[in-house]
C-alpha positions in Angstrom: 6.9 -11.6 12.6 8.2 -9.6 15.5 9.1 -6.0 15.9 10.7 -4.3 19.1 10.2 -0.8 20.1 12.9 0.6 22.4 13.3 4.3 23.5 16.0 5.9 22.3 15.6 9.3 23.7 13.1 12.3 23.7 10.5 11.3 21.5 13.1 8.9 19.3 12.4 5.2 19.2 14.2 2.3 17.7 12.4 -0.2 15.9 13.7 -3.6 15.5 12.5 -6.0 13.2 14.2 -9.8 12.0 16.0 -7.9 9.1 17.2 -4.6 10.1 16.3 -1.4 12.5 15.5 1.7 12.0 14.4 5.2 14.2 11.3 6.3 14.7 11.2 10.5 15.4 8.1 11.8 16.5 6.7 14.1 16.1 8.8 14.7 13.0 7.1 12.0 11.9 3.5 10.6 13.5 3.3 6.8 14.0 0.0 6.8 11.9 2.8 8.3 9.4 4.5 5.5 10.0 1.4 3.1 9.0 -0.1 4.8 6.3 3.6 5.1 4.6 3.7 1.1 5.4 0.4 0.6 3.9 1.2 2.5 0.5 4.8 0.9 0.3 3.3 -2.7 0.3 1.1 -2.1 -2.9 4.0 0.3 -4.9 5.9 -2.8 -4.3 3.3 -5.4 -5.9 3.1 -2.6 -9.0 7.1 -3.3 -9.4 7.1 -7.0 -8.5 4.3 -8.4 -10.5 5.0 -6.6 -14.0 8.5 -7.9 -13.7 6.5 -11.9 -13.1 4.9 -11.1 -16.8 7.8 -9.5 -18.7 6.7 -6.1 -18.4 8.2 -2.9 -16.6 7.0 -0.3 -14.6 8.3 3.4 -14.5 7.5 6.5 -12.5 5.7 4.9 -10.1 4.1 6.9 -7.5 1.2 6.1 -5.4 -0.4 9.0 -3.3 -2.7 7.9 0.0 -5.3 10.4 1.2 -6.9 9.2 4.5 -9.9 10.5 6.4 -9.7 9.5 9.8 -12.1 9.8 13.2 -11.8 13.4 14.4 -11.9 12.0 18.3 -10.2 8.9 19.4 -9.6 6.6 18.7 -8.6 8.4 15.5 -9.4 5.3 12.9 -9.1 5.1 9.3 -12.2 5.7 7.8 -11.7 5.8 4.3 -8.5 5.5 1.8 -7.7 6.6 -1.1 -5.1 5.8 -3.3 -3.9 7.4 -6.5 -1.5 5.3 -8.7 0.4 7.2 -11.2 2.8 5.1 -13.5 4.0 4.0 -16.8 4.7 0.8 -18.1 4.9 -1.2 -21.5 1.8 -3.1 -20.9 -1.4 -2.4 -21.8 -4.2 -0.4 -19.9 -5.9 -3.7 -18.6 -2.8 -5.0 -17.3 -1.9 -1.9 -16.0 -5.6 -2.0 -14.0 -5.3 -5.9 -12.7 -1.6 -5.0 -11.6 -3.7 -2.7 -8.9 -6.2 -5.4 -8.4 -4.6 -8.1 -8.0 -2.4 -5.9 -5.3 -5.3 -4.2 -3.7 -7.4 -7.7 -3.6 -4.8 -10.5 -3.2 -1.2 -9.7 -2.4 -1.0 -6.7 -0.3 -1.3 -8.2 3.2 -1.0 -4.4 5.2 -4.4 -3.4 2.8 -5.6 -6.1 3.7 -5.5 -6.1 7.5 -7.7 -2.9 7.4 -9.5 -3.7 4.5 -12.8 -4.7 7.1 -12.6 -1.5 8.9 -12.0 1.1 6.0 -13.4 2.2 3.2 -10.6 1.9 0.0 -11.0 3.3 -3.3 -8.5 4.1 -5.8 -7.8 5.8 -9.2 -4.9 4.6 -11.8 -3.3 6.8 -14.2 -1.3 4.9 -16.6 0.9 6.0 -19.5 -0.5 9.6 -19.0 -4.1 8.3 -19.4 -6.8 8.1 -16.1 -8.0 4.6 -16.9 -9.9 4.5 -13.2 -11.3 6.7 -11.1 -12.3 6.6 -7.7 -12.8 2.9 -7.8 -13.9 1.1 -5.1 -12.2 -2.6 -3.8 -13.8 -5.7 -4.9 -15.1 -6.6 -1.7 -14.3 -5.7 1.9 -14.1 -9.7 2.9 -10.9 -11.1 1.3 -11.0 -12.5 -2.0 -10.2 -16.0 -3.4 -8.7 -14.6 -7.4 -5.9 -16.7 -7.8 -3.4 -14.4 -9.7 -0.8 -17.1 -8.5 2.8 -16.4 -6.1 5.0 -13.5 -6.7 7.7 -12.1 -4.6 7.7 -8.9 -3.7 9.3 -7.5 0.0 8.4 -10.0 3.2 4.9 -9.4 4.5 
């Protein structure tokens, strides 16, 4: 993977990745923006992707991330939280191993951080809070096999 940043002008960049481009406009919007919107689009993603592998559909997905970060620099994540809301036609514990197997397995951008930063989450599914500030299985990879899906390129 490879990703060029070029100035456009002002505080504008141009990001330039294998399958497309698109501008970066700070301050607008930070770069940790950026990241932390990157991080949360790879798991909503998964939630769509791996329903759809098992028959089932997903609706109303959103996925809020709250981060505390290091007030001097560098300003690291400390801690993540993320806050799944959705609906689907699957059952509660599907709904909760959809999450896992993203948080755990599939989600390659939560898992590049996932040594550094404390991750919990909470799922509300079908109207119903099924989890609540749950935290990841382990913070050193994990070898469940919840076998290939696709879902957008790592």
């Amino acid at each position: 993977m490879k990703v060029t940043i070029s100035h456009v002008q002002g505080m504008k960049f141009e990001a330039k990745t294998a399958s497309g481009a698109f501008i970066i406009d700070c301050p607008v919007i930070s770069p940790i923006e950026y990241f932390l919107a990157g991080l949360i689009a790879c798991t909503t993603s998964d939630i769509i992707v791996i329903p759809q592998n098992q028959n089932k559909t997903v609706t109303d997905l959103v996925v809020d991330g709250e981060v505390v970060r290091n007030e001097v620099a560098p300003k690291k994540f400390n801690s993540l939280h993320l806050a799944y809301s959705f609906n689907s036609d699957g059952d509660d514990v599907m709904a909760a191993r959809w999450v896992m197997a993203s948080l755990e397995t599939y989600c390659s951008t939560i898992n590049t951080i996932r040594d550094t930063t404390a991750i919990t989450y909470s799922i509300t599914h079908n109207g119903t809070l099924i989890k609540e500030n749950e935290k990841m299985i382990s913070g050193g990879g994990s070898t469940i096999d919840f076998g290939e899906i696709e879902s957008c390129p790592s």
